[in-house]
C-alpha positions, 0 to 999 in steps of 0.5 A: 190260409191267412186270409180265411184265419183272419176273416172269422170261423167259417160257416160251412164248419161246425164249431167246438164246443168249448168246454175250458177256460177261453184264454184272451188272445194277445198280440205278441208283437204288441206285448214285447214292444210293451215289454221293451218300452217297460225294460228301457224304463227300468234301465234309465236314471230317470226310474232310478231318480223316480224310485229314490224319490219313491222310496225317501217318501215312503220311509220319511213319511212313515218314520217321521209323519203323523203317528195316526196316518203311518200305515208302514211301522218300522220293519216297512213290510209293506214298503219290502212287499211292494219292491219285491212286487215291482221287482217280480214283474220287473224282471220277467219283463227284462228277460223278455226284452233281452229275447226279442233282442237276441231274435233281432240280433240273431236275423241281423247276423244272418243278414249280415252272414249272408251280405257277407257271403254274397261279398265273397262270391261277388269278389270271387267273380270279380278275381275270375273275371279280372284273370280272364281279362288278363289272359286275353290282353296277353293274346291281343296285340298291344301298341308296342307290339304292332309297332315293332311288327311294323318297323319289322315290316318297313325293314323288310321292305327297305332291305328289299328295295335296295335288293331290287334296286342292286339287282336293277342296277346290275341288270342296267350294267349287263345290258350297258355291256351287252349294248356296248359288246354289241356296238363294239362288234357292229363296228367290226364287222364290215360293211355289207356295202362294201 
């Protein structure tokens, strides 16, 4: 749509007729840019120093300068029609630098309204994640942990093994009794020699 808008009229449409007044197209964006560069003029020293300067020659040249080349006697009315001129184009000019920099300032704040909002849910979702996070390292099994298990477990073992070793010792015994029993009752018994 742009595209055709930019290219001309087209040729398979009939054209109004014009009937009024053709008004110039302007450039908005050239014209603010104008207006802006204008309104940071007239906020300077410089246009202040310029306009002093502008005005002490006026009335100098005008109160003290030949009487046949004044051409703004005493009430200098011409000089008040032309600062009311200056001053008529001048703040229309300003109220239009202020509203393109209130535009500006208006898509900077949603900018920053939405940086601001995608910070909060980025922080949100970091505070989530890091809670997951800390959920499971409460279930998984951390170094000190493992470490008791295991002393748990060469405990266990440990008590274990002197059990086995009790219980082989008097098993030893019984059978060192038992052997002596029986040795002891070989030694009894007669020979069947005899």
């Amino acid at each position: 749509m742009a595209r055709e808008r930019d290219r001309g009229p087209r040729l398979d449409v009939p054209s109004e007729s014009r009937r009024g007044i053709s008004v110039p197209s302007v450039d908005q964006e050239a014209a603010g840019r104008l207006s802006e560069s204008i309104a940071r003029f007239l906020g300077s020293w410089r246009f202040i120093g310029y306009m002093t300067a502008f005005i002490l020659i006026w009335l100098t040249w005008n109160a003290f300068g030949p009487v046949d080349l004044r051409f703004d006697n005493y009430p200098f009315i011409l000089l008040t029609l032309v600062l009311s001129i200056q001053a008529s184009y001048a703040a229309p000019l300003i109220l239009l630098a202020q509203n393109r920099q209130a535009d500006r300032d208006r898509v900077q704040y949603q900018a920053d309204r939405d940086r601001g909002e995608r910070l909060v849910a980025d922080s949100e979702y970091l505070a989530r994640e890091l809670a997951a996070l800390r959920a499971g390292i409460g279930e998984v099994a951390t170094r000190d942990f493992i470490r008791g298990e295991i002393g748990d477990l060469l405990d266990e073992l440990d008590a274990g093994r002197t059990a086995a070793e009790r219980r082989a010792k008097k098993e030893r015994k019984r059978r060192r009794a038992a052997e002596e029993a029986l040795q002891d009752l070989r030694s009894q018994e007669p020979d069947p020699q005899l």
